[in-house]
Phi, psi and omega in degrees: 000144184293168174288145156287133180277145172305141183269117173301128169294168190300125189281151182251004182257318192203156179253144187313181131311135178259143161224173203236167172210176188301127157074019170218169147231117178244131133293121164230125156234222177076117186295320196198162190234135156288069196326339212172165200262311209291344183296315207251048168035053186284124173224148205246147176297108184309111230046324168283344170095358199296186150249119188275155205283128181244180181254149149263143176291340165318315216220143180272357181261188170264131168255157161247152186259120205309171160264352179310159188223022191285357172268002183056207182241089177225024127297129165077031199228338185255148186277314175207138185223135163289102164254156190271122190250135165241326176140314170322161180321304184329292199278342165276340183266358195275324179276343158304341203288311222272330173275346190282298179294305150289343179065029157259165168247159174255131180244091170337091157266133173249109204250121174276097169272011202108328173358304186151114162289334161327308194272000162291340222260078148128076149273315162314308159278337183300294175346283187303312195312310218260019159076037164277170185265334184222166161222116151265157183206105205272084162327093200235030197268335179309284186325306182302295219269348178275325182227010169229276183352278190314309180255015143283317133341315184290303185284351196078005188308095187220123173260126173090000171091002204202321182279095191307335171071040161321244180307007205259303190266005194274331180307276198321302211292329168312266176005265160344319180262002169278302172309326171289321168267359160293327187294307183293304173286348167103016193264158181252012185210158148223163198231175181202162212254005200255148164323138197269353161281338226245157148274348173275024146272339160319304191305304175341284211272346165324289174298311184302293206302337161304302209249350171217113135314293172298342169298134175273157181241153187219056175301102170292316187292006172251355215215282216280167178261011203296141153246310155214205210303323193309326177297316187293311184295340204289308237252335164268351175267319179294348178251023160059025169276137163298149196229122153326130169270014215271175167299130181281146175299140191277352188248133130334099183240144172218106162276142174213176181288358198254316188223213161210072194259165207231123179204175157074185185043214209318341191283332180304325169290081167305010179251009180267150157264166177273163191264166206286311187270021178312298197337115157264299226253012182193138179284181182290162188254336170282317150338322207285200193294155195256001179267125171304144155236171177231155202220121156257116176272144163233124161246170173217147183047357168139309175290127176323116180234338180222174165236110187054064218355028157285125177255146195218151167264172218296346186259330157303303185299316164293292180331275149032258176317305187304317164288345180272312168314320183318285165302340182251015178097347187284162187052042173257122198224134172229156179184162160276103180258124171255122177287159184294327154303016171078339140294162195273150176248143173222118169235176181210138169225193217199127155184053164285011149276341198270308159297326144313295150356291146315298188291331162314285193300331192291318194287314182289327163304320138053247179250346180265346208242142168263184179298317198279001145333302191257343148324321214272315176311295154333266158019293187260329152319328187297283203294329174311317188297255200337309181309314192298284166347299183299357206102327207264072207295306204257023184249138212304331165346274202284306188266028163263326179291306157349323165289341189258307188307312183306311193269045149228011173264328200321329189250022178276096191239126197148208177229159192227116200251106179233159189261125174240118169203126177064026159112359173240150185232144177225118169291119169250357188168138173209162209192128166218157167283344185250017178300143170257030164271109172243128183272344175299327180284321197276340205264148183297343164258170202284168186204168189278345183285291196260113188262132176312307202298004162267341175317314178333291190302317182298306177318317172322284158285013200240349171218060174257003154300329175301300197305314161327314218267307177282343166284342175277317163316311198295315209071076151248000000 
């Protein structure tokens, strides 16, 4: 990824130029920023402490400075915050919220993860409308699936027996970039759109506190009085943000290049099935097609490199997949999940390149791993799943285990042959140059490596603990 070019601050006099620069988009516009409570003749009431309605200079309407004190004291103390931007009602009503309360400015971050270009799309005018000063926007889809995806893929990572860790791995890398254009741009806050129930505030902040320690967090859905969307939209008319009028979706949705989930309406009721057309990313499996196709994965060291002996890089190649995955119906998971806040969850996810993917890499371990290898492995996924899940991305925990996975994978290499029909992926065939499958040793007929008639002996010691145990019981 290119270097983010240094940022001119947000001007109070005139609006930038917007430029692009490689694997970024940077935006400036906003005539004037409210820099300071003292710029903008903030003066407090005598003895009661109140805050009195002050103008932004930005904006022809009035804003006011909460009188909540629910942030302890970082109202009116920060200059500038990074928020994790989407477009949406939320994140839109959140930066008028962040100037109204704080007297700071916003600088509007966007992270491309897969999403999607719809959802890229008129981010620039939304920003300025809702009176942030900047927008950046980072491609971060290489990255996400190359240094997040790829060595949870690697580890075996699945939380909860069912869950791919879809949204799990997507936060630290959202984070991690945020923390990077606070830096770049001078800001001194980050702020984030999630729910005081959810789990990506943990993940969020989880990551700040990682990678900065000195950033201050600005959870507005921890603070504010907004309770839901009617407060939000009410609450975007009185600050002139424009709202979409379209029907809002009845499902909770979060896409990346690895998945899609699904929450909320009917889903909420675990005895509901889901309706056929909640699905975007894969068809119904009695739809798909009736002809089976087949797909060959090729790895090296435990990561994924071709499709059909094609090489591709890790975000082309999930693309890839996902589309080939899609069409037959593969990678559909519904479940009951326990969130990292101590309530139960009910989701339905979408991750078909990903479940290929997965049935691949376990099969070629395999033919590379001895037992007691893929126990110890098996094993320590579980708390890998859990770390990820949890937040903790960057804590040394998860990446010494991330060191034993890379060096016990180093020879899982090789190829993976799966049948994919109607919603199943089926192994027809695998191949490594580092296989411990030998067939003159493995095959029923006799051979010169494994003479049968030593097994006596083994049985003998591998079950003279049995023979004790019953001769003691017997009294013999």
């Amino acid at each position: 990824m290119a270097q983010l070019k240094a940022s001119p601050a947000c001007s109070t006099r005139a609006t930038a130029p917007s430029f692009h620069t490689t694997g970024h988009l940077y935006h400036h516009f906003w005539k004037a920023k409210p820099s300071s409570f003292k710029e903008l003749g903030l003066r407090t009431s005598v003895g009661a402490n109140k805050l009195q309605v002050i103008k932004a200079a930005a904006r022809s309407d009035t804003e006011v400075v909460s009188e909540t004190t629910k942030a302890g004291g970082l109202r009116g103390k920060l200059n500038k915050v990074v928020l994790a931007y989407s477009g949406g009602l939320d994140t839109s009503v959140i930066v008028p919220w962040l100037r109204e309360n704080y007297g700071c400015e916003v600088v509007c971050f966007t992270a491309d993860v897969g999403q999607g270009i719809k959802e890229l799309e008129g981010l620039e005018q939304k920003a300025k409308a809702s009176g942030a000063c900047q927008l950046v926007v980072k491609d971060l889809k290489e990255e996400f699936v190359k240094d997040y995806i790829f060595p949870c893929l690697r580890a075996g990572a699945v939380y909860e027996r069912k869950y791919l860790l879809g949204t799990s791995m997507a936060r630290p890398v959202i984070a991690k970039a945020m923390v990077d254009v606070a830096k770049e741009v001078g800001a001194d806050a980050v702020s984030h759109g999630c729910t005081g129930k959810g789990n990506d505030q943990v993940r969020f902040e989880l990551t700040f506190f990682a990678l900065n320690p000195k950033l201050n967090v600005v959870a507005p859905w921890r603070e504010w009085d907004i309770t839901g969307r009617e407060d939000a939209i009410e609450y975007a008319k009185k600050h002139s943000i424009p709202v979409p009028v379209t029907k809002k979706s009845i499902y909770s949705r979060d896409r990346n290049l690895w998945h899609l989930s699904h929450e909320g309406d009917i889903l909420e009721d675990p005895s509901n099935e889901p309706k056929k057309d909640m699905y975007m990313m894969s068809v119904d499996p009695e739809d798909a097609p009736d002809q089976a196709e087949y797909v060959e994965i090729g790895l090296e060291s435990g990561l994924p490199v071709s499709v059909n002996g094609k090489s591709l890089s890790p975000a082309s190649l999930l693309a890839e997949l996902n589309e080939i995955g899609g069409r037959h119906g593969i990678g559909r998971i519904d479940m009951v999940e326990n969130r990292l806040v101590g309530m139960k969850s009910r989701g339905v996810y979408e991750t078909p390149g990903g479940t290929i993917l997965f049935a691949a890499a376990r099969e070629l371990e395999s033919l590379t791993l001895d037992r007691e290898t893929i126990q110890v492995k098996d094993s320590l996924a579980l708390k890998y799943a859990e770390l990820v899940y949890a937040g903790r991305w960057f804590d040394p925990l998860r990446e010494s285990m991330d060191a034993f996975m890379q060096k016990i994978t180093e020879t899982t290499t090789g190829s993976v042959t799966l049948k994919l029909y109607k919603g199943s992926v089926t192994v027809t065939s695998r191949t490594s140059p580092f296989s411990l499958y030998r067939e003159d040793i493995s095959s029923f007929e006799s051979g010169q490596i494994y003479d049968q008639a030593d097994a006596a002996g083994f049985i003998r010691l591998y079950g003279l603990p049995v023979r004790v145990r019953a001769m003691l019981e017997q009294g013999i």
